[in-house]
C-alpha positions as CSV (number, residue, x, y, z in Angstrom):
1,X,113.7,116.8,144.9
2,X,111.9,117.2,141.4
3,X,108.6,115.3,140.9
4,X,107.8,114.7,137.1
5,X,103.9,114.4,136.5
6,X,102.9,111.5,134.2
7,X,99.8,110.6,132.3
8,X,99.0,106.5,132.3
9,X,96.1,106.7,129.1
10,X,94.4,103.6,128.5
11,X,92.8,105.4,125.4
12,X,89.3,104.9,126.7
13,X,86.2,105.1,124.3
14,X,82.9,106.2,125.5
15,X,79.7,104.8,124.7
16,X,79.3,105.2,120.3
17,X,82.8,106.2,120.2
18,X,85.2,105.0,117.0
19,X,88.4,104.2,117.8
20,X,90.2,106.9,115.3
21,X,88.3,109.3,117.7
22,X,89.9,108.0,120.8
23,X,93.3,108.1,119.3
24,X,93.1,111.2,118.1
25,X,91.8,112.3,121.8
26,X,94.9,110.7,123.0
27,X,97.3,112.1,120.9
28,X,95.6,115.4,122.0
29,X,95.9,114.9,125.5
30,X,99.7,114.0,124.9
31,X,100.2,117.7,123.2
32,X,98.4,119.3,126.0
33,X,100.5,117.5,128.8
34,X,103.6,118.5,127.1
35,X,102.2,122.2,126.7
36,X,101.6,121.9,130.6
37,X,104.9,120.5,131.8
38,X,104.6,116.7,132.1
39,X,107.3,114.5,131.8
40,X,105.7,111.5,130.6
41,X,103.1,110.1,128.5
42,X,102.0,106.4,128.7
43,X,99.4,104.0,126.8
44,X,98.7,100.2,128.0
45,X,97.9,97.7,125.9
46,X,94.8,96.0,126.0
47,X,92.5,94.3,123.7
48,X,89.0,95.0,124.2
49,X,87.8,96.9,121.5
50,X,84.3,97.9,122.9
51,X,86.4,99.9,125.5
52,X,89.5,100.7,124.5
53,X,91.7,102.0,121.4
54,X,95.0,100.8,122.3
55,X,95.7,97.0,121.2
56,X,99.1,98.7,120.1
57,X,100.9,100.9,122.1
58,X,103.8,100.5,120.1
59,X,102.4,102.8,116.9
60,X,100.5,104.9,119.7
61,X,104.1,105.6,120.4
62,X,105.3,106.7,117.1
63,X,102.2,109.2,116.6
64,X,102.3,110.9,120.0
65,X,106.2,110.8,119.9
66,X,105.9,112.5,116.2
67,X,104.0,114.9,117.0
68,X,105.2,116.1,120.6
69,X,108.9,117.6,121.4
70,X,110.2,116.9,124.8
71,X,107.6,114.5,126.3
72,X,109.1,111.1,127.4
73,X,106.8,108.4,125.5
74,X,106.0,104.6,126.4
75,X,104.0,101.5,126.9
76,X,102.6,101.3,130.6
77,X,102.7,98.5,129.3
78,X,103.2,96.0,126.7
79,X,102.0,92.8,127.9
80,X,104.9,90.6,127.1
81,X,103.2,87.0,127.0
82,X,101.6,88.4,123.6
83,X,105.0,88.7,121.6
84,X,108.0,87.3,120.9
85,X,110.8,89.9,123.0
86,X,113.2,90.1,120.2
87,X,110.2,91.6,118.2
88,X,109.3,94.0,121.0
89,X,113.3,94.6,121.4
90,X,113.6,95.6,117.8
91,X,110.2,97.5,117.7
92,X,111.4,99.8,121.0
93,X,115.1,100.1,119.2
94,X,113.6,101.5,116.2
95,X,111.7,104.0,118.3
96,X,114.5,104.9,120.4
97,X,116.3,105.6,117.1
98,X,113.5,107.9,116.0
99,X,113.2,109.7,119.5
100,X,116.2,109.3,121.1
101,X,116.0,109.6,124.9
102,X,112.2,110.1,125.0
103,X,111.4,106.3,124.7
104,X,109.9,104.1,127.2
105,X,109.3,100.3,127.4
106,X,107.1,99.0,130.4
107,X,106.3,95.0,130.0
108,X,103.2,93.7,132.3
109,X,103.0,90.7,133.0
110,X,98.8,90.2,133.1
111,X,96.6,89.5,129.9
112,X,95.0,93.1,129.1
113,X,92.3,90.8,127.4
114,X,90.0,88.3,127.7
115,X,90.3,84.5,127.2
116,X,89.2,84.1,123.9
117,X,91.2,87.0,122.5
118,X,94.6,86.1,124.5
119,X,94.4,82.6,123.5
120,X,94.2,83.9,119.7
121,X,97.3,86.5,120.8
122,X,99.4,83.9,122.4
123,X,102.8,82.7,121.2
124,X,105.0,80.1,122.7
125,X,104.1,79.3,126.2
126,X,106.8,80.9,128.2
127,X,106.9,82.1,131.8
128,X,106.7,85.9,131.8
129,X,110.3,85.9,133.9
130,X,111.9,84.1,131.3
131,X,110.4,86.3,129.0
132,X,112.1,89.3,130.4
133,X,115.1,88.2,130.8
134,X,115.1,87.5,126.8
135,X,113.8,91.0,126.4
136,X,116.5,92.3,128.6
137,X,119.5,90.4,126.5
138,X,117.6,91.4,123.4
139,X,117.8,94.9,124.3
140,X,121.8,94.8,124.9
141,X,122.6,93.2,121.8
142,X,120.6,95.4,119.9
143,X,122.0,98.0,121.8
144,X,118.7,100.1,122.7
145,X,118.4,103.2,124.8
146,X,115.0,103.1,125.7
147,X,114.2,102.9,129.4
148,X,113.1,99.7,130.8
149,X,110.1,99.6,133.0
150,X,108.7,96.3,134.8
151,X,105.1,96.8,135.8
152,X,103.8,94.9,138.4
153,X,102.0,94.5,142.2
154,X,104.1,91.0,143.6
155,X,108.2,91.3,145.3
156,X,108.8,88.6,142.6
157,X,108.1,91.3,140.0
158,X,109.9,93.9,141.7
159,X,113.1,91.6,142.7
160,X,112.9,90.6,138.8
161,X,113.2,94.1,138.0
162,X,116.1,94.6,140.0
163,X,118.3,92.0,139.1
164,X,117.9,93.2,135.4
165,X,118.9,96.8,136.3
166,X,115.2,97.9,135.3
167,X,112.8,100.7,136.5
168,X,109.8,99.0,138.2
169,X,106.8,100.6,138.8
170,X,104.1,99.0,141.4
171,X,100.7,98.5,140.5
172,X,99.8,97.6,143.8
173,X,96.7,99.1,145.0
174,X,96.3,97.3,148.6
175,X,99.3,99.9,149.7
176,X,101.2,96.4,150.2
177,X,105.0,97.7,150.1
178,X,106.5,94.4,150.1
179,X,107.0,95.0,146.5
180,X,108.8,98.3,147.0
181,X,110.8,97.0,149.7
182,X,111.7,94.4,147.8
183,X,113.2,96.1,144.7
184,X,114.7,99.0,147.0
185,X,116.5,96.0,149.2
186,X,117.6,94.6,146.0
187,X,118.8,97.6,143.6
188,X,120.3,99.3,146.7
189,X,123.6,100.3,144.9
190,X,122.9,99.4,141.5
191,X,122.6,101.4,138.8
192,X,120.0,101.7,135.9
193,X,121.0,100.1,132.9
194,X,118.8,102.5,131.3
195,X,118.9,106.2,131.6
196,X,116.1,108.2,133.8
């Protein structure tokens, strides 16, 4: 069995730091994990500017994924309740275009903010499921290649991710594996809609 090594970067920024200095960092750190054999390189989106870089993941994206070869690039992830899915359909589409078969797409389902800023963020109040599941058709009619990630800690999540055909990945830190068992039980047969 082949394990691929991965690199989640929330694009950090220390104490005095700008942010054009973190995302240069970042799109240094994606270079050197290429150089050293990783598979994957991710950026999450969040929106607090005194501590992070990466409000954006998306153009993160395009930059690392410009200036790497082989390394699989992706959000880990975009939180969905933030934009409207056809956007983020089209967005991933045109990136998958670009970089064909090095694009991923993880949606979260949290706020990767606090309540000020995702109140200013916020678009039409729609439950994150029913969010997906318009991502998900947005995807097929645009025809996209990218590989769809759901990222989340509950069985709801991971059964969600399942019946779409997505990759899930389990931020579950209590070692719970209800969520796991819950996707496995559920995809048992299935096959990805989007390529590994």
């Amino acid at each position: 069995m082949t394990v691929h090594l991965s690199v989640l970067d929330p694009v950090p920024m220390s104490l005095g730091q700008r942010p054009r200095d973190a995302l240069r960092a970042a799109v240094h750190l994606a270079q050197t994990a290429e150089q050293c054999g990783y598979h994957r390189v991710w950026y999450a989106e969040h929106h607090l500017p005194a501590a992070t870089a990466c409000a954006a993941p998306a153009v993160l994206v395009a930059t690392v994924a410009a200036a790497t070869d082989r390394l699989r690039v992706g959000s880990g992830g975009v939180v969905l309740r933030h934009h409207a899915p056809w956007h983020v359909a089209e967005t991933f589409t045109a990136l998958d275009a670009l970089y064909p078969g090095r694009i991923d797409l993880g949606v979260a389902g949290g706020i990767g903010a606090d309540e000020d800023t995702a109140r200013r963020l916020e678009g039409r109040a729609v439950p994150h499921p029913q969010r997906l599941e318009e991502l998900d058709g947005a995807l097929r009619a645009l025809g996209a290649g990218v590989q769809g990630w759901v990222l989340g800690a509950s069985a709801r999540s991971a059964e969600q991710a399942a019946a779409l055909g997505w990759h899930y990945g389990s931020g579950n830190v209590t070692g719970d594996p209800a969520p796991l068992q819950a996707y496995r039980a559920r995809h048992s047969g299935r096959r990805h809609r989007h390529p590994t």
